[in-house]
Biopython code that builds the backbone (N, CA, C, O; Angstrom):
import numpy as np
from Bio.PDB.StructureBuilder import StructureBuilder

atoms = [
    (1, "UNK", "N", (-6.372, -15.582, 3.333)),
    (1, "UNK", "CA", (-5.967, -14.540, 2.401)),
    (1, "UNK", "C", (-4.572, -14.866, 1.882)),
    (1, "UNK", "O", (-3.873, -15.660, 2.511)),
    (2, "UNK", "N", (-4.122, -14.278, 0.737)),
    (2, "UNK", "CA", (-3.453, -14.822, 0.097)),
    (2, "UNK", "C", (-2.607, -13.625, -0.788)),
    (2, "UNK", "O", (-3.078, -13.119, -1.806)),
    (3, "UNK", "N", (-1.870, -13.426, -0.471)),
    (3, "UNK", "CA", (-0.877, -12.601, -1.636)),
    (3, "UNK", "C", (-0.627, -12.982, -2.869)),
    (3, "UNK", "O", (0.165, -13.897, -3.097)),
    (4, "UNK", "N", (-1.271, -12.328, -3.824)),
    (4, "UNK", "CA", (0.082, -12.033, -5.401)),
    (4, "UNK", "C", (1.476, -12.059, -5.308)),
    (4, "UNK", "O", (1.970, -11.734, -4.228)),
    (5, "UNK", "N", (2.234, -12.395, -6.269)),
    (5, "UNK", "CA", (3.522, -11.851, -5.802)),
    (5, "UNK", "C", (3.564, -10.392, -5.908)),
    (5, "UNK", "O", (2.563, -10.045, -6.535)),
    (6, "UNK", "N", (4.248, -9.421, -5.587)),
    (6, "UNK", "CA", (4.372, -7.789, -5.861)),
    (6, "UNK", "C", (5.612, -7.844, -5.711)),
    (6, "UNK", "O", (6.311, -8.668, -5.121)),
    (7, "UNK", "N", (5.976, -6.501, -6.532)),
    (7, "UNK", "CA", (7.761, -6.172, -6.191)),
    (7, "UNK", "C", (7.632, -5.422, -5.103)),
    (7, "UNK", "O", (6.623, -4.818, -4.741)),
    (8, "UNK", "N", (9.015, -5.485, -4.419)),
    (8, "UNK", "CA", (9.324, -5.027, -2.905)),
    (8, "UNK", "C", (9.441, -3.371, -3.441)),
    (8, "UNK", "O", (9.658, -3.142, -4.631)),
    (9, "UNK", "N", (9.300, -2.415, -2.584)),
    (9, "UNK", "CA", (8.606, -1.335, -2.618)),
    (9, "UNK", "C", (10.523, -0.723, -3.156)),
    (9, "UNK", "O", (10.805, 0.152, -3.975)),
    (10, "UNK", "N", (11.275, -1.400, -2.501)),
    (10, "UNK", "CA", (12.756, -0.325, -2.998)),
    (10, "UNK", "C", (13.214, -0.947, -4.402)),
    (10, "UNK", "O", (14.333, -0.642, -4.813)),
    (11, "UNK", "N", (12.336, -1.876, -5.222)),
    (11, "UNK", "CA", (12.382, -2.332, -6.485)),
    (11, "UNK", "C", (11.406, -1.841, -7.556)),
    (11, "UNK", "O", (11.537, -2.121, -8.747)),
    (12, "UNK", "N", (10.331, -1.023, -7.011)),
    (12, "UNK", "CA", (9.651, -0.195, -7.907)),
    (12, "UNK", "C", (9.809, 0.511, -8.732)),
    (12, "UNK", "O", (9.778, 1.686, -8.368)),
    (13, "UNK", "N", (9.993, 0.336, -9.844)),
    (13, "UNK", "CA", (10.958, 1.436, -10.838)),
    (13, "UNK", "C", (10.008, 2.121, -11.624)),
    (13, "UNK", "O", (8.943, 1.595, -11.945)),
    (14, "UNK", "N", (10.448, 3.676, -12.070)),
    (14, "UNK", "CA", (9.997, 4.131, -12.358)),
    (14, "UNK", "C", (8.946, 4.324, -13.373)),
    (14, "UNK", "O", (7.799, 4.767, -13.430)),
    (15, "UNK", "N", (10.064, 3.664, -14.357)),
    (15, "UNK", "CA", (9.835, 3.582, -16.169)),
    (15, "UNK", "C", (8.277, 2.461, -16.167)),
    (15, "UNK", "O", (7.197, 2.687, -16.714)),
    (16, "UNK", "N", (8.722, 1.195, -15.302)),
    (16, "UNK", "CA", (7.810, 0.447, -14.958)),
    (16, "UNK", "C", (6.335, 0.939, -14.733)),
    (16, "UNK", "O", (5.382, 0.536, -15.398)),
    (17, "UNK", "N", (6.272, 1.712, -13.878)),
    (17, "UNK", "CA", (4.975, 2.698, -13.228)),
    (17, "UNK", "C", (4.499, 3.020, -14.348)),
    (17, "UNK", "O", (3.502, 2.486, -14.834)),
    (18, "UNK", "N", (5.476, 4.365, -15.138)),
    (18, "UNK", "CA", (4.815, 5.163, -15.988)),
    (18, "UNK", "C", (4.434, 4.234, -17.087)),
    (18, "UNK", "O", (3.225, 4.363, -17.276)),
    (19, "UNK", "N", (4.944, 3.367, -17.879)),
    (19, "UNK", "CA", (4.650, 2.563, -18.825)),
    (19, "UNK", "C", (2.871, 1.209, -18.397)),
    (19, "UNK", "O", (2.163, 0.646, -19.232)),
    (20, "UNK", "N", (2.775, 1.167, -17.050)),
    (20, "UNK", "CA", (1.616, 0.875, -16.487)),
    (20, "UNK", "C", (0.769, 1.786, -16.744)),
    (20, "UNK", "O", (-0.056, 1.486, -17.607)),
    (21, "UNK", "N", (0.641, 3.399, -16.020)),
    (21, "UNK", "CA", (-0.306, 3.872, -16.306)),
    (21, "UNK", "C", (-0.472, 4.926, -17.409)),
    (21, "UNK", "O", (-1.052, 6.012, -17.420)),
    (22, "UNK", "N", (0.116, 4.357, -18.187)),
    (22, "UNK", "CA", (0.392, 5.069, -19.873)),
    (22, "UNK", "C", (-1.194, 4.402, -20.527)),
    (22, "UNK", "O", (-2.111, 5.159, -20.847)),
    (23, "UNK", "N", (-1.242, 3.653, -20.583)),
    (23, "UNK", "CA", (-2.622, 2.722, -20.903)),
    (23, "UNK", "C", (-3.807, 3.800, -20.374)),
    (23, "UNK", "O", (-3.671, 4.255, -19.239)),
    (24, "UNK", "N", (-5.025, 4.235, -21.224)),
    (24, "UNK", "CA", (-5.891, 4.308, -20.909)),
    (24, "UNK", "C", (-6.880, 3.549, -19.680)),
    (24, "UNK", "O", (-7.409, 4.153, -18.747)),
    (25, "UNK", "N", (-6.951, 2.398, -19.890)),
    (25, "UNK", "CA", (-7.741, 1.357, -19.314)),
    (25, "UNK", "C", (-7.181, 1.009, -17.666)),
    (25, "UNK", "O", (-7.718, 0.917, -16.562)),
    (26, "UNK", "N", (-6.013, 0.903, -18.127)),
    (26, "UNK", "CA", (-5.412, 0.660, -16.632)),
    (26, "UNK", "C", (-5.021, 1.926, -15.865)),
    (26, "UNK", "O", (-4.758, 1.835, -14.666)),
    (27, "UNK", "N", (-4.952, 3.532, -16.732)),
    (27, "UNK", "CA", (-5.521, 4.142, -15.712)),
    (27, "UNK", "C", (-6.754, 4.424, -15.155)),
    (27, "UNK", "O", (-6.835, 4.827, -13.994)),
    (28, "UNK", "N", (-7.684, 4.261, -15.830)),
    (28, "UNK", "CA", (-8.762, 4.068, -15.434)),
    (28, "UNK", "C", (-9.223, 3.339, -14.461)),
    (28, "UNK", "O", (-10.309, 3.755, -14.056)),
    (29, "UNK", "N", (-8.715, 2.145, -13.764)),
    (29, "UNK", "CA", (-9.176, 1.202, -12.908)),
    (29, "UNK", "C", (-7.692, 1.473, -11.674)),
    (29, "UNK", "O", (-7.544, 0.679, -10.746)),
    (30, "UNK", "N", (-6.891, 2.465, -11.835)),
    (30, "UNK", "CA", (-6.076, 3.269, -10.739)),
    (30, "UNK", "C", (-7.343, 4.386, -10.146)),
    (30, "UNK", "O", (-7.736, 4.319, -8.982)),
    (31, "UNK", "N", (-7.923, 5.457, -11.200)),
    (31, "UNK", "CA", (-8.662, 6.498, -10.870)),
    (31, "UNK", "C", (-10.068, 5.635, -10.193)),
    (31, "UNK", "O", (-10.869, 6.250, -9.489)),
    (32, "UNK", "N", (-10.227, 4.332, -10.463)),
    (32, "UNK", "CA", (-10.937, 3.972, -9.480)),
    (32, "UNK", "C", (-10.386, 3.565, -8.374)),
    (32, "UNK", "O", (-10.796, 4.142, -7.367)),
    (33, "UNK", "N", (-9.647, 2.817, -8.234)),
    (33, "UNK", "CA", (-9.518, 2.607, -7.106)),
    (33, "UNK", "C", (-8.791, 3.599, -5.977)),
    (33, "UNK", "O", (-8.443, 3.185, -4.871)),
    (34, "UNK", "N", (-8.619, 4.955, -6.426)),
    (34, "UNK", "CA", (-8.188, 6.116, -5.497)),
    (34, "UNK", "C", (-9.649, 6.706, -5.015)),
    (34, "UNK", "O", (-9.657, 7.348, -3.965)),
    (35, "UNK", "N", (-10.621, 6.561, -5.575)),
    (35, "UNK", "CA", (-11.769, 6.543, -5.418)),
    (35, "UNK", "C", (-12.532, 5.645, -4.301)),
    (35, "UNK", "O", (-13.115, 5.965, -3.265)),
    (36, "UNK", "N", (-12.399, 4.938, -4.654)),
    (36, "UNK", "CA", (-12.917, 3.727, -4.052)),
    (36, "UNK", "C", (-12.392, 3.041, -2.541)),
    (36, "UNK", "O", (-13.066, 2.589, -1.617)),
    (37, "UNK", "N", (-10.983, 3.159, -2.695)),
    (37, "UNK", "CA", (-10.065, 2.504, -1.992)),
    (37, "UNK", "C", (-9.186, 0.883, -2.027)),
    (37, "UNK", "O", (-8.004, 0.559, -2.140)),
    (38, "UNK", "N", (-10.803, -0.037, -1.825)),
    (38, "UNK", "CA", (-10.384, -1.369, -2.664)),
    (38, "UNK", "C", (-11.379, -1.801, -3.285)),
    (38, "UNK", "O", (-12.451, -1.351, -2.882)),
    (39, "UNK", "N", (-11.418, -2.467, -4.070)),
    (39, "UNK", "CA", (-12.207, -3.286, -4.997)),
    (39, "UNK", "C", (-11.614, -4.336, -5.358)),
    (39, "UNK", "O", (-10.423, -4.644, -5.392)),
    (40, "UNK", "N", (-12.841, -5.027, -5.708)),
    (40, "UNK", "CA", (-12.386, -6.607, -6.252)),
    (40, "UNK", "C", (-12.084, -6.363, -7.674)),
    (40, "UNK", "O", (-12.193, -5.281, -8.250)),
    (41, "UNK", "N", (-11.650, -7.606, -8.235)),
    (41, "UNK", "CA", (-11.327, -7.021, -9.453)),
    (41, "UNK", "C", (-12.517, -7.084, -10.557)),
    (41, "UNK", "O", (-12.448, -6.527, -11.653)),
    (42, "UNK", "N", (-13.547, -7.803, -10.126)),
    (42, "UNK", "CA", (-14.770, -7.497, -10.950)),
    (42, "UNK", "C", (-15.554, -6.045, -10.889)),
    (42, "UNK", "O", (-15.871, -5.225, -11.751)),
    (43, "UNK", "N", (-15.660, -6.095, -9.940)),
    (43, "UNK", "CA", (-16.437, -4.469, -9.478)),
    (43, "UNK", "C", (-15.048, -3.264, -10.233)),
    (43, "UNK", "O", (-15.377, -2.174, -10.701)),
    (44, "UNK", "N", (-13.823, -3.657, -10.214)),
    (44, "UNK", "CA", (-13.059, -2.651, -10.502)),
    (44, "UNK", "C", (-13.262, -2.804, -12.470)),
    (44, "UNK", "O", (-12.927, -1.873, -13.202)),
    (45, "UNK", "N", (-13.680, -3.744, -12.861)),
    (45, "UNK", "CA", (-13.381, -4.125, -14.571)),
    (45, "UNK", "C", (-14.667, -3.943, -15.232)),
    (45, "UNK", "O", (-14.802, -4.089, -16.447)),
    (46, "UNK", "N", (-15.797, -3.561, -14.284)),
    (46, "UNK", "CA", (-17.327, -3.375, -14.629)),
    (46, "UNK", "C", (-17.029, -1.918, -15.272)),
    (46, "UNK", "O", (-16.485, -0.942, -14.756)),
    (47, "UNK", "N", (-17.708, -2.144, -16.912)),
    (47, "UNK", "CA", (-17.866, -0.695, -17.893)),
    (47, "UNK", "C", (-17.029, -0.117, -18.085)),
    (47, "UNK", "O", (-17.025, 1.112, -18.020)),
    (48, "UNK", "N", (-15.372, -1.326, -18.593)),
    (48, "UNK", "CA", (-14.184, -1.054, -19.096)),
    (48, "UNK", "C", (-13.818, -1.225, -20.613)),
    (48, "UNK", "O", (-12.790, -1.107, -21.280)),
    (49, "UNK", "N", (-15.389, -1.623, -20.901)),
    (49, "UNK", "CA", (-15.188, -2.057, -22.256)),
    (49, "UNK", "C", (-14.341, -2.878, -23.030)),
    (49, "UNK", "O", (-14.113, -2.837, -24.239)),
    (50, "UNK", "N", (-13.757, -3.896, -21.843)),
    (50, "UNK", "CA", (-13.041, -4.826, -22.408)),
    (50, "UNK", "C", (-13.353, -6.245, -21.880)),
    (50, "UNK", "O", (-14.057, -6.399, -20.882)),
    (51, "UNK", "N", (-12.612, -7.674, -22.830)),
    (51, "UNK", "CA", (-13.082, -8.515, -22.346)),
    (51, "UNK", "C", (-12.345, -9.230, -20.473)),
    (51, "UNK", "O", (-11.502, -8.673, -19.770)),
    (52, "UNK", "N", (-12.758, -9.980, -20.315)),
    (52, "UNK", "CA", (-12.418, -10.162, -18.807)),
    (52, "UNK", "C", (-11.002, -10.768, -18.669)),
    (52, "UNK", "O", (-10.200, -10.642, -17.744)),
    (53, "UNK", "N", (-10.916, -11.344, -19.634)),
    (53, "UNK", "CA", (-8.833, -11.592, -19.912)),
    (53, "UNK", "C", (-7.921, -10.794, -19.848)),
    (53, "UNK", "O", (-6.898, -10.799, -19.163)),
    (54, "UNK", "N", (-8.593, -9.565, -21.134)),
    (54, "UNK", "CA", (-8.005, -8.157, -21.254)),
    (54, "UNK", "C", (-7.549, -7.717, -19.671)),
    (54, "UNK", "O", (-6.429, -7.748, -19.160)),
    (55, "UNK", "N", (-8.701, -7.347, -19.164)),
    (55, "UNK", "CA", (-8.655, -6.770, -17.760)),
    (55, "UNK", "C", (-7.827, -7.571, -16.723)),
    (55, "UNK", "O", (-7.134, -7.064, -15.841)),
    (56, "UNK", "N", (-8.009, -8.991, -16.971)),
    (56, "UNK", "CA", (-6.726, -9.616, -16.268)),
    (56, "UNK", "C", (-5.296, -9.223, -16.459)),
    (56, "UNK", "O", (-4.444, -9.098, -15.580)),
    (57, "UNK", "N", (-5.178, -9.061, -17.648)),
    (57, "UNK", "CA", (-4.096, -8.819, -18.156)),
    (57, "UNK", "C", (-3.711, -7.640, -17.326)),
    (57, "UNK", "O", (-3.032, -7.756, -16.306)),
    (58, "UNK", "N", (-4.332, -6.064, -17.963)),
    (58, "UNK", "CA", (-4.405, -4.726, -16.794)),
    (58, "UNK", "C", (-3.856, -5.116, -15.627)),
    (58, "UNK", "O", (-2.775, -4.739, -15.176)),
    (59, "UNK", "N", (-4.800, -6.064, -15.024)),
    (59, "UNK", "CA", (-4.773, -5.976, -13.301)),
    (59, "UNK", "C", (-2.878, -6.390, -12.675)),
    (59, "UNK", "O", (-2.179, -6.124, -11.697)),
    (60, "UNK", "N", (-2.745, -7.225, -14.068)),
    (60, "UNK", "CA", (-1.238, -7.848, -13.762)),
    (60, "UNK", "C", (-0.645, -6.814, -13.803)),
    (60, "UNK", "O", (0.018, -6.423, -12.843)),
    (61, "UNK", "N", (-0.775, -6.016, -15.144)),
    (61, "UNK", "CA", (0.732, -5.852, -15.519)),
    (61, "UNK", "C", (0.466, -4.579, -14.239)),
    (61, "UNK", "O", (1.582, -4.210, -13.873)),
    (62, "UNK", "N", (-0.593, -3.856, -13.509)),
    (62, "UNK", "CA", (-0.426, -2.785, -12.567)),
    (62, "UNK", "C", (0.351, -3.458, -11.341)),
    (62, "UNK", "O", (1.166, -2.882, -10.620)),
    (63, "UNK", "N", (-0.160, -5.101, -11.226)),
    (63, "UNK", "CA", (0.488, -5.195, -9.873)),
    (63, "UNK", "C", (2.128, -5.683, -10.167)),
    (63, "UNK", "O", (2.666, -5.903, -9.083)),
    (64, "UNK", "N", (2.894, -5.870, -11.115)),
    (64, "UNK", "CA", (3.914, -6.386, -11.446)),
    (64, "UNK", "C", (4.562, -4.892, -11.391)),
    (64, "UNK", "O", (5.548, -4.708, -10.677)),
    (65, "UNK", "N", (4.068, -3.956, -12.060)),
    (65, "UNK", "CA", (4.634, -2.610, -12.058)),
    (65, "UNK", "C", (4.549, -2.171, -10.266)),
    (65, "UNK", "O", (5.017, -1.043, -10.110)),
    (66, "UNK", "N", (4.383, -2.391, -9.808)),
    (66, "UNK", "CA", (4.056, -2.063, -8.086)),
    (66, "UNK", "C", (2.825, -1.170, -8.004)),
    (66, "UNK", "O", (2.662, -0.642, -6.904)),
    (67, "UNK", "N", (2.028, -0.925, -8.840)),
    (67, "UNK", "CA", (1.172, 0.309, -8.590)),
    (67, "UNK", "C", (-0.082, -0.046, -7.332)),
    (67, "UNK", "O", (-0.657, 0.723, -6.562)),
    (68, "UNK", "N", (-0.217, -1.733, -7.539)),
    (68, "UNK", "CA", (-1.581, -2.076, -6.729)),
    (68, "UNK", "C", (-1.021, -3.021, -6.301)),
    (68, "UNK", "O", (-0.077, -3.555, -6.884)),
    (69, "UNK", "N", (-1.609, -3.494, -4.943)),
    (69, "UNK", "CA", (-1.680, -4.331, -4.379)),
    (69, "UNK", "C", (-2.258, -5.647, -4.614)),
    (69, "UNK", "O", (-2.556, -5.044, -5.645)),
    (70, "UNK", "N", (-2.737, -6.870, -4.715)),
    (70, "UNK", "CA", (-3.876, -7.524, -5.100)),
    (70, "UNK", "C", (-3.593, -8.731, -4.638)),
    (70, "UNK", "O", (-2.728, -9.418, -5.181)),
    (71, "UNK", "N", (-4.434, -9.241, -3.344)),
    (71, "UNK", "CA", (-5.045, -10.292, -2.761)),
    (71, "UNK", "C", (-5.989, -11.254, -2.837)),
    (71, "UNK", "O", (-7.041, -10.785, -3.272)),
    (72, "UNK", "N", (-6.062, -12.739, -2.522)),
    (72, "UNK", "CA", (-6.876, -13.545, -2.951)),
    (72, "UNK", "C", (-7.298, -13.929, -1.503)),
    (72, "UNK", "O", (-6.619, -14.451, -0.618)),
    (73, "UNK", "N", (-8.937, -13.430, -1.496)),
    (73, "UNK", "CA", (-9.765, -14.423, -0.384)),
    (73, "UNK", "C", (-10.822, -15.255, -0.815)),
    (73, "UNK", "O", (-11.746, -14.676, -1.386)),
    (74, "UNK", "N", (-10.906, -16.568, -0.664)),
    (74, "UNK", "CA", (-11.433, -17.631, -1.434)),
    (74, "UNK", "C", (-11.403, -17.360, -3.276)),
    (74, "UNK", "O", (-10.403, -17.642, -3.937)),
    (75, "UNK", "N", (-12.289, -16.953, -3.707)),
    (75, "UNK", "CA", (-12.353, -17.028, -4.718)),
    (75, "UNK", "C", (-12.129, -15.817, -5.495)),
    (75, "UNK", "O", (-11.984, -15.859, -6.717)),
    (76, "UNK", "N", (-12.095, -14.681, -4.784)),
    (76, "UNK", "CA", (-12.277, -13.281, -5.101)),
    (76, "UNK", "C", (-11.341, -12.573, -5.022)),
    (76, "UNK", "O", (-10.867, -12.947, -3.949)),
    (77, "UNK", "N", (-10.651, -11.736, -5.411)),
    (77, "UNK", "CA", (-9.514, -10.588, -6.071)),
    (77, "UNK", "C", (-9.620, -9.298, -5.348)),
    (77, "UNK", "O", (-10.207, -8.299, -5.764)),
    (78, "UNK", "N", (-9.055, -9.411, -4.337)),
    (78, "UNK", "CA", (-8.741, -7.474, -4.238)),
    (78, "UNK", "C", (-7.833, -6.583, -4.372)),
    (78, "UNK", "O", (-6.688, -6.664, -3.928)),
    (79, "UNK", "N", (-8.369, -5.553, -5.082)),
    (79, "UNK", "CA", (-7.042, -4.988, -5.606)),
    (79, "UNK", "C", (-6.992, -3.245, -4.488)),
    (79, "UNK", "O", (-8.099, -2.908, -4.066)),
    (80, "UNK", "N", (-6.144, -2.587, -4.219)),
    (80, "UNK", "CA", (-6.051, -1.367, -3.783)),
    (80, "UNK", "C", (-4.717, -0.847, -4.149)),
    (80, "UNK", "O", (-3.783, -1.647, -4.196)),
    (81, "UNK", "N", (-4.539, 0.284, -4.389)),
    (81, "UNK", "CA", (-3.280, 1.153, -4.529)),
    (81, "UNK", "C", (-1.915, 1.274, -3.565)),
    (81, "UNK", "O", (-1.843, 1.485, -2.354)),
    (82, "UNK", "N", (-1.229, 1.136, -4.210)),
    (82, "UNK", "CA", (0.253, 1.180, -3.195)),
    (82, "UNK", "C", (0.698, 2.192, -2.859)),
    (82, "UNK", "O", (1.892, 2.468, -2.747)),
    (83, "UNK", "N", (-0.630, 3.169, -2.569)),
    (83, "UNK", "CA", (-0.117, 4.736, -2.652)),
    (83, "UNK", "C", (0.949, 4.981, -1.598)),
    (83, "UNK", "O", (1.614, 5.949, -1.964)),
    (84, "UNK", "N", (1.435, 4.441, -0.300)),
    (84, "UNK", "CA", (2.038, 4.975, 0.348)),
    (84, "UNK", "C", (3.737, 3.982, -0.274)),
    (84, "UNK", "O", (4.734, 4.524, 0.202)),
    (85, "UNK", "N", (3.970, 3.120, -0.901)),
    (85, "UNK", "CA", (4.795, 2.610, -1.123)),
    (85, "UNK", "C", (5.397, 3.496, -2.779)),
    (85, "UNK", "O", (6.551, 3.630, -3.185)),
    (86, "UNK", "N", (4.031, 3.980, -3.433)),
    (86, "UNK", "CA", (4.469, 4.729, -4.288)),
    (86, "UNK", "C", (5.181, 6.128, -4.392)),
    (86, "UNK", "O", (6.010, 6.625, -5.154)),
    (87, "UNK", "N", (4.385, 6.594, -3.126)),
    (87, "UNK", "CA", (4.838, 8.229, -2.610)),
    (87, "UNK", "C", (6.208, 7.666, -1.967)),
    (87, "UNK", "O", (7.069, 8.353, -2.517)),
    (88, "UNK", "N", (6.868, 6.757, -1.073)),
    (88, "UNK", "CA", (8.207, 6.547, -0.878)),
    (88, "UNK", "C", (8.936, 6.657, -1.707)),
    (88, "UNK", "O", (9.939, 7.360, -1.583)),
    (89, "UNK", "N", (8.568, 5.805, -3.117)),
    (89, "UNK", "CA", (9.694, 6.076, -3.937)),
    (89, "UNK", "C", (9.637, 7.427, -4.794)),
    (89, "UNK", "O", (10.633, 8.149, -4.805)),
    (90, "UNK", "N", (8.714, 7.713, -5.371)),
    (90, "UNK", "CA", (8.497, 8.599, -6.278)),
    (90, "UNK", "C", (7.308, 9.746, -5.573)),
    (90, "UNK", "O", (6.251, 9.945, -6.172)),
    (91, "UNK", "N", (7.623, 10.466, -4.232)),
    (91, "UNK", "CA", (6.642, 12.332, -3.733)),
    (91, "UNK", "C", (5.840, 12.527, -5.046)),
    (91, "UNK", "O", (6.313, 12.707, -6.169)),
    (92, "UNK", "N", (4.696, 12.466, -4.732)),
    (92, "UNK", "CA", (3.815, 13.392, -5.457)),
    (92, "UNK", "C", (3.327, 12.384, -6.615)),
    (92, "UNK", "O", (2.119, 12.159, -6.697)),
    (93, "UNK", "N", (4.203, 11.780, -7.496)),
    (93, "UNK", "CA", (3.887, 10.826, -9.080)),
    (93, "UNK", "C", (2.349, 10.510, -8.831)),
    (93, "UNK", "O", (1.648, 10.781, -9.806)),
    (94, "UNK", "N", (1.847, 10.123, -8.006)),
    (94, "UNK", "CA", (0.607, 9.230, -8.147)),
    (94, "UNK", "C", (-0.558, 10.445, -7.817)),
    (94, "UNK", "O", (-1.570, 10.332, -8.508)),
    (95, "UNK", "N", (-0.552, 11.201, -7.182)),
    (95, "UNK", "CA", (-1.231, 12.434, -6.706)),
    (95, "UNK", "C", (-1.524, 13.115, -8.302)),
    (95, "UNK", "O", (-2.510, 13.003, -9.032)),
    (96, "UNK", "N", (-0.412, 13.755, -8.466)),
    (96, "UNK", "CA", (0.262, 14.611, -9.639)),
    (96, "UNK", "C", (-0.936, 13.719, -10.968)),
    (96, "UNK", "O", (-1.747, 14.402, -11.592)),
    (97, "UNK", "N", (-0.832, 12.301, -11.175)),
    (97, "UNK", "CA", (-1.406, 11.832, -12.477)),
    (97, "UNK", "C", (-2.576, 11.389, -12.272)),
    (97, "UNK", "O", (-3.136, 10.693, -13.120)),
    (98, "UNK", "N", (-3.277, 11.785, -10.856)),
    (98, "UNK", "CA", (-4.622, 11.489, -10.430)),
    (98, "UNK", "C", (-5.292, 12.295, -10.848)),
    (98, "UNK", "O", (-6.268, 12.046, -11.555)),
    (99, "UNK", "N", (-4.695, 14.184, -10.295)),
    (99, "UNK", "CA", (-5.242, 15.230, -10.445)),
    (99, "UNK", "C", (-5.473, 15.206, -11.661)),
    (99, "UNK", "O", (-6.659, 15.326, -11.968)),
    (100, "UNK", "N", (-4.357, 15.032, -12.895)),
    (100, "UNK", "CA", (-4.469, 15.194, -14.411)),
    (100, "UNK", "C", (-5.465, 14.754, -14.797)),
    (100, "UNK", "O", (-5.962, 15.449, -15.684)),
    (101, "UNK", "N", (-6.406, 13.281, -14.359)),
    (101, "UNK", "CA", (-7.338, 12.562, -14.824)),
    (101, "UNK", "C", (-8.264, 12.548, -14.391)),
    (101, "UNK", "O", (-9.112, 12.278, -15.241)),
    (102, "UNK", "N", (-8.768, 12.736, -13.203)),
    (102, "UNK", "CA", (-9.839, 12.766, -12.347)),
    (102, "UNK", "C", (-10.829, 14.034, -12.497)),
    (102, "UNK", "O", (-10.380, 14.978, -13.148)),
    (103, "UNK", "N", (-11.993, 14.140, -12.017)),
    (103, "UNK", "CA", (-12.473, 15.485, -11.719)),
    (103, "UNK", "C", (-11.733, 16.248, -10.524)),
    (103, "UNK", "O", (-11.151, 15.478, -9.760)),
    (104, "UNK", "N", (-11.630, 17.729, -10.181)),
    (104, "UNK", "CA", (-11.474, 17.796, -8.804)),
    (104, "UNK", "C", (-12.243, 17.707, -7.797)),
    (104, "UNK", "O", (-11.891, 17.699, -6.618)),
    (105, "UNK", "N", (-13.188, 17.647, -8.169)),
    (105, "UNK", "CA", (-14.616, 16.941, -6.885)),
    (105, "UNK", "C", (-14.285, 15.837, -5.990)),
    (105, "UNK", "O", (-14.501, 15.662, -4.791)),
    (106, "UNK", "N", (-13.478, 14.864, -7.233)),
    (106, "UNK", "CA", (-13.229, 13.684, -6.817)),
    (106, "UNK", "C", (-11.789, 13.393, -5.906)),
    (106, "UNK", "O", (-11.749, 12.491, -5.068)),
    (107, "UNK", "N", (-10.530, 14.357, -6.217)),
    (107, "UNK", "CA", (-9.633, 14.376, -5.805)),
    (107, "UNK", "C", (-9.800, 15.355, -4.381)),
    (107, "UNK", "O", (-9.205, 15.060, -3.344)),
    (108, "UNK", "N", (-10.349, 16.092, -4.453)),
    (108, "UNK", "CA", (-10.470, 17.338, -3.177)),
    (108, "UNK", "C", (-9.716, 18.730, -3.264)),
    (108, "UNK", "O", (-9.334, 19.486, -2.371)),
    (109, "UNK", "N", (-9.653, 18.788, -4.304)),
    (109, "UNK", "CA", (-8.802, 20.164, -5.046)),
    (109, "UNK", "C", (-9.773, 20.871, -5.262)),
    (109, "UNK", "O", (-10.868, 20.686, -5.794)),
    (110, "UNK", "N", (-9.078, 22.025, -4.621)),
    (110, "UNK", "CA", (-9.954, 23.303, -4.883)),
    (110, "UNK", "C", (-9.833, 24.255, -5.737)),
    (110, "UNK", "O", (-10.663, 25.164, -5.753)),
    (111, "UNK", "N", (-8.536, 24.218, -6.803)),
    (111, "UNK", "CA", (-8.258, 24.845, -7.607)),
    (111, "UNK", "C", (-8.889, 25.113, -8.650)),
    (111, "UNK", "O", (-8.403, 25.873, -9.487)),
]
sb = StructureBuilder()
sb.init_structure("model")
sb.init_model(0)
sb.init_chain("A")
sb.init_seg("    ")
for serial, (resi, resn, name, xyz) in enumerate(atoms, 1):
    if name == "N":
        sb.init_residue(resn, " ", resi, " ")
    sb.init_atom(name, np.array(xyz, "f"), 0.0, 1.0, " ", f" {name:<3s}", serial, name[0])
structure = sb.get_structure()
């Protein structure tokens, strides 16, 4: 297994984040993977309506922004959320723009 590079969790900046999941598409493949937990990055880019570069592209600019994690075992890509490195820097941000997008079925809100 094999690491991406990622920024160190006390280099996560804010503007960075929000300008990541400002994008339709790349929030979309966050609201999956809070869902999901991890995914590869094919299973995460399946019925994104974009081409498979595009979605490369996504997958970067989330893990350069710190939002995901993303590992290489042999040939294959996994990506999962930095939720606990995100809630360090920024309580609530990732929760807060899940609820906005998600169903609450999916989040566990009962409101």
């Amino acid at each position: 297994m094999r690491l991406l590079p990622h920024p160190a969790t006390e280099d996560i900046e804010l503007t960075e984040v929000l300008r990541a999941l400002a994008d339709p598409v790349r929030l979309e493949i966050v609201a999956r993977l809070s869902v999901a937990g991890e995914m590869t990055c094919t299973v995460a880019g399946d019925d994104l309506g974009v081409h498979k570069s595009t979605a490369s592209h996504h997958y970067r600019t989330l893990r350069e922004a710190g939002v995901v994690l993303t590992k290489q075992v042999g040939r294959l890509k996994y990506m999962s959320l930095r939720r606990a490195d995100l809630d360090a820097r920024f309580p609530g941000l990732l929760d807060s723009i899940l609820r906005a997008t998600l169903h609450p079925a999916l989040t566990g809100d009962r409101h």
